[in-house]
C-alpha positions, 0 to 999 in steps of 0.5 A, a space after each residue: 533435505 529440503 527447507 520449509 517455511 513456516 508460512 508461504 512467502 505471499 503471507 509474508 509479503 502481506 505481513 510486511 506490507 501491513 507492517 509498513 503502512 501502519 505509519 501512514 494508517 495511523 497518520 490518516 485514521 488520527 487525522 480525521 479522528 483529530 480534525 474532522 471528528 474532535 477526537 484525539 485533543 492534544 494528541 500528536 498524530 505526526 509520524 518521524 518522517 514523510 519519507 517513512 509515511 509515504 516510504 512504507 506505503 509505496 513498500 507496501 504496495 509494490 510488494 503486494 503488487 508482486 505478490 498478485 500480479 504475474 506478467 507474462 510476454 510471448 514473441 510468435 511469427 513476428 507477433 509480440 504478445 503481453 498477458 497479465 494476471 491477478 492472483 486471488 490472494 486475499 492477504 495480498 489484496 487487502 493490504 494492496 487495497 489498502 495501501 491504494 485507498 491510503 495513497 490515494 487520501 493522501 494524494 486527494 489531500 495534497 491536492 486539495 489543500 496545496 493545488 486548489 487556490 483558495 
């Protein structure tokens, strides 16, 4: 007898994905309700650890990135070729879409704030 899931495994991944990068969501969307729009006074927009922030995020992202991209190698006559390829999985794309675009303000903010001499 054969075992079916409840959900195909891409949903899940998605589902996962998501769940990890609500830390840093809610640090990125806090911080510019709290600092740019006045919102949130008095609020702690902190989450528990930077490892969980930018851990959830980079789980989130890697695991999407498996569930869209297939790679693929073929070695013929001394020819070695590599082919990959995105598969439009919706779910998957938006939370790698996502967790890029919030990687990416963080790593913006880093720079910015850190890098740049005032």
């Amino acid at each position: 007898m054969k075992s079916t899931a409840l959900l195909p495994t891409n949903y899940w991944l998605a589902a996962f994905g998501l769940v990890s990068a609500l830390p840093a969501t809610y640090f990125v969307t806090g911080s510019i309700l709290k600092y740019e729009l006045g919102y949130l006074a008095g609020t702690s927009i902190y989450p528990l650890s930077p490892a969980i922030l930018l851990g959830g995020l980079l789980i989130a992202v890697v695991l999407n990135l498996f569930a869209v991209l297939r790679l693929h190698t073929e070695a013929k006559e001394g020819v070695i070729r590599f082919t990959a390829s995105l598969g439009i999985r919706p779910g998957n794309l938006l939370v790698l879409a996502l967790g890029a675009a919030i990687l990416f303000i963080l790593l913006g903010y880093v720079v910015v704030e850190n890098l740049v001499s005032h």
